[in-house]
C-alpha positions in Angstrom: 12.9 68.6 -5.5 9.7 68.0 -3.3 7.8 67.3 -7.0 11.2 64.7 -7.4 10.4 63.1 -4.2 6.8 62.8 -4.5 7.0 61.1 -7.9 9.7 58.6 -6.5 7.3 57.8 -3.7 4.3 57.0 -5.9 6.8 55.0 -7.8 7.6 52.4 -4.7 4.4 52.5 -3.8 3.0 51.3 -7.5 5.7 48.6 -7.6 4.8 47.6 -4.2 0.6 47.3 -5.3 2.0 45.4 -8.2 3.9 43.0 -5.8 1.2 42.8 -3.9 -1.4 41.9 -7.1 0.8 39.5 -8.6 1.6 37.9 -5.0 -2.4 37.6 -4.5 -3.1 36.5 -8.1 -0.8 34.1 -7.5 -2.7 32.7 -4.2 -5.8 32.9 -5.9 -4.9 31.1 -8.8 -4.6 28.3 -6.2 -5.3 24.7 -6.9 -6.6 23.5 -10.1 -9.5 21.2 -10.7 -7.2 18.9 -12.2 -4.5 19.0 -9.4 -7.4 18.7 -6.7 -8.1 15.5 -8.6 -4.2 14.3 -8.3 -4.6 15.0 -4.6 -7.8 13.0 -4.2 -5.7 10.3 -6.0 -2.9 10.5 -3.7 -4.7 10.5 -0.5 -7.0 7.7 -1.1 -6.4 4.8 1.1 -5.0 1.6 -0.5 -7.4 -1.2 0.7 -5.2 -4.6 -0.4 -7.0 -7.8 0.1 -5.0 -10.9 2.7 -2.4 -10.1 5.7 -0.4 -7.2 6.6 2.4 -8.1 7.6 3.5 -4.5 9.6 2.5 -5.8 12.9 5.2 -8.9 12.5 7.7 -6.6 11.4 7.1 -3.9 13.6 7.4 -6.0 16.8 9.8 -8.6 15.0 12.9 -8.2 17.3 10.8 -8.9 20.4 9.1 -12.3 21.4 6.0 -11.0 21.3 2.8 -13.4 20.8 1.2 -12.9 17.3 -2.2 -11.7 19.3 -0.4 -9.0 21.2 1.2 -7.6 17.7 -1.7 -5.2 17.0 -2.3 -4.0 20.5 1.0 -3.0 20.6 1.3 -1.1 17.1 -2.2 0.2 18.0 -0.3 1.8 21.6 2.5 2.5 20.1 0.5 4.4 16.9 -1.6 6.4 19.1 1.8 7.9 21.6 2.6 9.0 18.0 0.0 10.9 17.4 0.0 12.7 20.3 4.0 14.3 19.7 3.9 17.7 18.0 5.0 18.4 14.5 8.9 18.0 14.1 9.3 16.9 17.4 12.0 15.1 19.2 10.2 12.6 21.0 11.3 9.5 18.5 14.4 9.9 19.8 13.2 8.4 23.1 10.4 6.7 22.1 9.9 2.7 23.5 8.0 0.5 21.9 5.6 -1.4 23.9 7.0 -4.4 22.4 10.1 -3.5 24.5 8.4 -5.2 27.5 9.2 -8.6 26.2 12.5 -10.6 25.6 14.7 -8.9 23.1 15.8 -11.1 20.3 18.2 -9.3 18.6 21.6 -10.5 17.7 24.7 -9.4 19.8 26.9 -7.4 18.2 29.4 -10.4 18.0 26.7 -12.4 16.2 25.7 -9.4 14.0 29.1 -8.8 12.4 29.2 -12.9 11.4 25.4 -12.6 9.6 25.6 -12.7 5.9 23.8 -9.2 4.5 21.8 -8.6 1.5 24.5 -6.0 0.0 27.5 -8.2 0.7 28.2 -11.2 -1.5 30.1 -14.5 -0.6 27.2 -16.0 2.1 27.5 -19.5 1.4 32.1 -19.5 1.1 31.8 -17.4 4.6 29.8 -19.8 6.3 30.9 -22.9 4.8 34.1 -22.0 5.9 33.3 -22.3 9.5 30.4 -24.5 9.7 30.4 -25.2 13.7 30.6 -22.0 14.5 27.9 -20.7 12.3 25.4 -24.0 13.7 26.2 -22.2 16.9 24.8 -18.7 15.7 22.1 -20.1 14.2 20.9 -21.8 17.3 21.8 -18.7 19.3 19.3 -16.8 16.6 16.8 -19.6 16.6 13.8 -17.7 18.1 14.1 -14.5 15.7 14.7 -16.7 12.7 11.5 -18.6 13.1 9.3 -15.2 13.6 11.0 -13.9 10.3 9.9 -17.3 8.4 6.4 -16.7 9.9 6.4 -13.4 7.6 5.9 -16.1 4.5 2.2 -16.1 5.7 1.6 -12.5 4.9 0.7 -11.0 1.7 1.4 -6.9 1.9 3.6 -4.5 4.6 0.8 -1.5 5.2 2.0 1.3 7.5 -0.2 1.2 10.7 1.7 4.2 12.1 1.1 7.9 11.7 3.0 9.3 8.3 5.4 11.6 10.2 9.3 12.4 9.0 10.0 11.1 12.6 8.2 8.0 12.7 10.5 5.1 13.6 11.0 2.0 11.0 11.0 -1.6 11.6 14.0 -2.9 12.3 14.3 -4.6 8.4 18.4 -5.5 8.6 16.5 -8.7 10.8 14.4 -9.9 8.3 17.6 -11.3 6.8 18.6 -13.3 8.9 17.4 -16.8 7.8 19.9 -16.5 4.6 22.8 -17.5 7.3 20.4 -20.2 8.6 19.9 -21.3 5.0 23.9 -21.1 3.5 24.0 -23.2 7.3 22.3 -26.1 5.6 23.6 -25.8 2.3 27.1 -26.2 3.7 25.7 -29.1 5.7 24.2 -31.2 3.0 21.0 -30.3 3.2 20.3 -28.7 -0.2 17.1 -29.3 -1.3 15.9 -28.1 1.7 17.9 -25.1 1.5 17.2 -24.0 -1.5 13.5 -24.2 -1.2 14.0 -21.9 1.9 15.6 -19.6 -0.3 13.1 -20.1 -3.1 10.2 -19.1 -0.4 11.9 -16.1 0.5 12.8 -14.7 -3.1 9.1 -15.4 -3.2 7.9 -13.7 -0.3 10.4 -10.7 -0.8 9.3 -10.0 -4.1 4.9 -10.0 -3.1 6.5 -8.0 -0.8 8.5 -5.0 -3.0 5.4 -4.4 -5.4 2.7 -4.8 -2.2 3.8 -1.8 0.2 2.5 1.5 0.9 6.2 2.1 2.7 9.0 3.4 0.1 11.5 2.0 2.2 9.8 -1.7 2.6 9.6 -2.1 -1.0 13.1 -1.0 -1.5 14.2 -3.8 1.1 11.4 -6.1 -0.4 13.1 -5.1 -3.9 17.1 -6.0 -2.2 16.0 -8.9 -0.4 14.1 -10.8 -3.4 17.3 -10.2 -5.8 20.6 -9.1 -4.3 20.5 -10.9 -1.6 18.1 -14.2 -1.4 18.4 -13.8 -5.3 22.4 -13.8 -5.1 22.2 -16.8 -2.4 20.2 -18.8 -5.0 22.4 -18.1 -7.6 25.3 -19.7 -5.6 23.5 -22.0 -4.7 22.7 -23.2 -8.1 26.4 -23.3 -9.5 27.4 -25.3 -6.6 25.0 -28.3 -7.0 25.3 -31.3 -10.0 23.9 -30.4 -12.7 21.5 -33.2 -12.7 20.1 -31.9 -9.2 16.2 -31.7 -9.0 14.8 -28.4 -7.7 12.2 -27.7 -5.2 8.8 -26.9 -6.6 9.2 -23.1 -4.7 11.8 -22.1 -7.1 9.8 -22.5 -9.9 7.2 -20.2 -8.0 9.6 -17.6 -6.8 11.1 -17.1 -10.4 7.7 -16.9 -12.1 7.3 -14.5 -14.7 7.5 -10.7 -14.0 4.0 -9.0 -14.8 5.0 -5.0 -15.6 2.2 -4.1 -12.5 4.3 -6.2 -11.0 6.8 -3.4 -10.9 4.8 -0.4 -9.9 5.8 2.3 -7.1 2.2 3.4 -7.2 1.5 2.4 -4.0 4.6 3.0 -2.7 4.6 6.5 -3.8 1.2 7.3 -2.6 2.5 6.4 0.9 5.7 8.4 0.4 3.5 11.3 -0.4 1.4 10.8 3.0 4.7 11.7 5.0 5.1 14.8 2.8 1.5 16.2 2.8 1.5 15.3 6.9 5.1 17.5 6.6 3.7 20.4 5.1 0.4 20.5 7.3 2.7 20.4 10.0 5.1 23.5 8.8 2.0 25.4 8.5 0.6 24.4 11.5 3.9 24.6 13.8 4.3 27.1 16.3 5.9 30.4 15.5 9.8 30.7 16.4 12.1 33.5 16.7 13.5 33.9 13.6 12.0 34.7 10.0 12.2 31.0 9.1 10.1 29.9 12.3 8.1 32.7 12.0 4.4 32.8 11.2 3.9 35.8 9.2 7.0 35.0 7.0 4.9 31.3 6.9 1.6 32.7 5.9 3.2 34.7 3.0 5.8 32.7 1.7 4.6 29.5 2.1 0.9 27.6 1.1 0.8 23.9 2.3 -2.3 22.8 0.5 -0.2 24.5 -2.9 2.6 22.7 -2.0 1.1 19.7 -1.7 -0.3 19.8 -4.9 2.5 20.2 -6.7 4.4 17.6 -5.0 1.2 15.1 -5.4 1.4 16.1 -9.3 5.3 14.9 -9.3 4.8 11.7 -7.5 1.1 10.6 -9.4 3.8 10.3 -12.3 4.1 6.8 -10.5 0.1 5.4 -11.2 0.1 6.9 -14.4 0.4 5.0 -18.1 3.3 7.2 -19.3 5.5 5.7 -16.6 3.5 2.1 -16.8 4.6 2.0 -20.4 8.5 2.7 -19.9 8.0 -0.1 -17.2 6.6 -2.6 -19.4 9.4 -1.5 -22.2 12.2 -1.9 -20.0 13.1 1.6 -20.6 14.9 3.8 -18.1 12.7 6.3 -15.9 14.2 9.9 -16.7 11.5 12.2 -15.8 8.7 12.0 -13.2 7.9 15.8 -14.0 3.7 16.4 -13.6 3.5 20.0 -13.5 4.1 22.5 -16.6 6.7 24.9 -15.3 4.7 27.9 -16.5 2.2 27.7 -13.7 4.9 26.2 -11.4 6.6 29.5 -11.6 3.3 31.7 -11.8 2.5 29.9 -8.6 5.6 30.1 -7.3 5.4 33.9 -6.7 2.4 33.1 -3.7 4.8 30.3 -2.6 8.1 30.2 -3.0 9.1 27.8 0.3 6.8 25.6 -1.1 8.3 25.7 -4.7 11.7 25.0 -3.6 10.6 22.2 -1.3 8.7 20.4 -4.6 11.9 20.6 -6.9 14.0 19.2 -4.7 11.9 16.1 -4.0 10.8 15.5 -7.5 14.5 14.5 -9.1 15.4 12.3 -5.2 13.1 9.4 -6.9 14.6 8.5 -10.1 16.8 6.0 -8.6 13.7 4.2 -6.7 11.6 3.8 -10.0 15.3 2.3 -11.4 15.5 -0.2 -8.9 12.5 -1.8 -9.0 12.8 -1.6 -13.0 16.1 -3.2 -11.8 14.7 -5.9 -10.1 12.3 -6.8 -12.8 15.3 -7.7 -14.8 17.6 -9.4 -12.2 14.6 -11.6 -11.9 14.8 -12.9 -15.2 18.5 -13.5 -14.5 17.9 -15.4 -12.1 15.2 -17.3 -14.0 17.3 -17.7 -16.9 19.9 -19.9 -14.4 17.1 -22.1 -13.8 16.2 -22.2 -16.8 19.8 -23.4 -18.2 19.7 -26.0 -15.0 16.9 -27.8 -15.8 17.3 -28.0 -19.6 21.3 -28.6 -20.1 23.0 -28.8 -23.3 26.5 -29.3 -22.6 27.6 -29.2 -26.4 25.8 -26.0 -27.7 27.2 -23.4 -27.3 26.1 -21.3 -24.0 25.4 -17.8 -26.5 22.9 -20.2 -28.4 21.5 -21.5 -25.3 20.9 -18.0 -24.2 18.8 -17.6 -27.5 16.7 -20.3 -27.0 15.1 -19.1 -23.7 11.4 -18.4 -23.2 10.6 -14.9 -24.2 9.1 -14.1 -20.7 12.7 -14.3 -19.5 14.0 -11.6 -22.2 13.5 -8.0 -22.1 12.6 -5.6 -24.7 15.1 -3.0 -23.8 18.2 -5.2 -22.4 19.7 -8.3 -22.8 21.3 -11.1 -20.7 25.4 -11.3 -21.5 27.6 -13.4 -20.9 30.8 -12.4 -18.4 34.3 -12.0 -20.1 35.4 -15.1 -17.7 32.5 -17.5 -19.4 31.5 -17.5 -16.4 28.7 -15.4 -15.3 25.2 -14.0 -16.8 25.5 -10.3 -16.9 22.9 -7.4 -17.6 23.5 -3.5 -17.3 21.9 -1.8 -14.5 19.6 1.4 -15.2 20.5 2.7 -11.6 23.4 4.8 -12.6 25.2 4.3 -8.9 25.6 0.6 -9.4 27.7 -1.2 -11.6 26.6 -4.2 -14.1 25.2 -6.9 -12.1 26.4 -10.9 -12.6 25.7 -14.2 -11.1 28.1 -17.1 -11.1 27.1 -20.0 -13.5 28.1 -23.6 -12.8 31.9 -24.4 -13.2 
């Protein structure tokens, strides 16, 4: 019985050195050579060349004086840096921008404005033209600051990469599209559409110059739902024998595959998760197992984790993924790692692990949209196209056909709408539905 016992007891305690050996060969497998080099790649610090336009948009809803922009981000940045990890400080947080007038629409005002994700700008407001000319001028301040963001070249975050760092508030950069459907509806075309033209323009430098996810998925909405859709409207409700500002023609250049990339983009994304997992290590200890430092320092490794999630996201500045772009072939995978040393590593860092798979698969739809946009903008392209070199008697298919090959895409073409009439093209973001644009009656 006692010679039972014994050998039961040396049995737990050989599987138990065995977990242990396998849980510290895991940890001191640690991070490769080649995954040190993804993180190096991922941390570097985008230097673009011209204008950052965060300042503007972070103090954009308050009249505050171009020079006091940076002081205030500056402030602002460095009360940030001083919360603790997953703090609830942003919840109360005032911007020093706060201490000047407040330009943001009532609420009245705000459920008139037209919105990027809502169609029908130009029927709502011509349908009530006086009052609109009284919202406009009601919104006249903030509508001028958001047309001084034309003069900027890139959005770079100036505030610390945190989970809880507030945004700017981006649903105002919108507003000059009511301003603009205004003067359309007034008679003032031309000049309409060339404000309309400037901000496709400036919306689109915009979506493929960010280190912010979230700007370039606004830049990305703002440059083709939304001014794009405007345009497009626009366009079918002037003669066809109207001329067409020269910043049309600028705005619906042709789309260069870097153009496209969520390099940048991505890099910045991975700032707020590498900051994230320096601060889950770093936290103070709770009083449960999950808050608990012990159950912390075994079952999780923040520089590991990292790694693996840097190897994911570098998907985004490498060729594999610049070649699918420049194809016009659906994103599927972003996958860096090979799940055989995922799982080995896993055994060190399991937390970690589970935190990297469920990131990797949230940013297919991002890489879509932007692939998206590349091909909305050759929609859009093609209407000006067909506006400024009419053939009334060919046939509209032929037409189509005839267009320059920098407005075609490998991958997908332009269709014509069951009705006759609308251009249509298939989306590769599988929420979203075809996307169409109304040609002229």
């Amino acid at each position: 019985m006692k010679q039972g016992l014994r050998w039961v007891v040396m049995g737990f305690a050989g599987l138990l050195v065995a977990v242990v050996a396998i849980w510290a060969a895991s940890r001191l497998w640690g991070v490769s050579s080649q995954q040190r080099a993804v993180l190096a790649q991922m941390r570097s610090e985008w230097k673009p060349v011209g204008r950052n336009a965060f300042d503007a948009l972070w103090t954009l809803q308050h009249d505050v004086p171009v020079e006091r922009q940076r002081a205030i981000t500056e402030a602002d940045a460095n009360v940030m840096r001083g919360w603790p990890p997953f703090g609830t400080q942003a919840a109360n947080f005032r911007s020093g921008a706060a201490a000047y007038p407040d330009l943001k629409p009532e609420q009245a005002d705000r459920d008139k404005l037209c919105m990027a994700s809502k169609p029908g700008c130009l029927a709502m407001v011509s349908a009530d033209i006086p009052g609109y000319a009284a919202l406009v001028e009601r919104n006249a301040k903030l509508i001028a600051r958001v047309d001084a963001l034309a003069g900027y070249d890139y959005i770079k975050l100036l505030l610390p990469a945190r989970v809880d760092t507030p945004l700017p508030a981006f649903v105002n950069a919108y507003l000059p599209a009511t301003r603009d459907a205004l003067l359309f509806a007034q008679g003032r075309q031309q000049e309409a559409l060339a404000n309309v033209c400037r901000s496709i323009a400036s919306w689109r430098r915009y979506s493929g110059n960010s280190n912010m996810l979230i700007a370039s998925m606004v830049a990305t909405a703002y440059s083709t739902n939304g001014y794009g859709g405007l345009f497009a409207d626009m366009l079918a409700a002037m003669p066809a024998d109207a001329p067409i500002p020269a910043q049309c023609h600028i705005a619906l250049a042709e789309v260069r595959p870097a153009e496209l990339s969520l390099c940048e983009a991505m890099k910045g994304e991975f700032a707020f998760g590498d900051n994230a997992m320096r601060g889950l290590a770093n936290s103070p200890s709770g009083e449960t197992l999950r808050d608990s430092r012990i159950a912390r320092r075994f079952l999780f490794d923040a520089e590991g984790t990292s790694a693996m999630i840097a190897s994911n996201m570098a998907a985004a500045c490498g060729k594999p993924i610049e070649d699918l772009v420049a194809r016009d072939i659906q994103v599927r995978s972003m996958r860096g790692e090979h799940p055989w040393r995922d799982r080995f590593a896993c055994i060190g860092n399991p937390v970690g692990c589970i935190l990297s798979d469920i990131a990797a698969p949230a940013y297919m739809d991002y890489f879509h949209r932007r692939q998206d946009q590349g091909m909305k903008l050759k929609l859009l392209g093609t209407l000006l196209w067909l506006h400024e070199h009419p053939e009334p008697e060919a046939p509209l298919a032929e037409r189509l056909r005839q267009r320059p090959a920098y407005l075609k895409s490998p991958s997908r073409d332009i269709g014509i709408g069951r009705d006759g009439k609308q251009l249509v093209i298939r989306l590769h973001e599988a929420s979203k539905d075809d996307w169409s644009q109304p040609l002229r009656p």
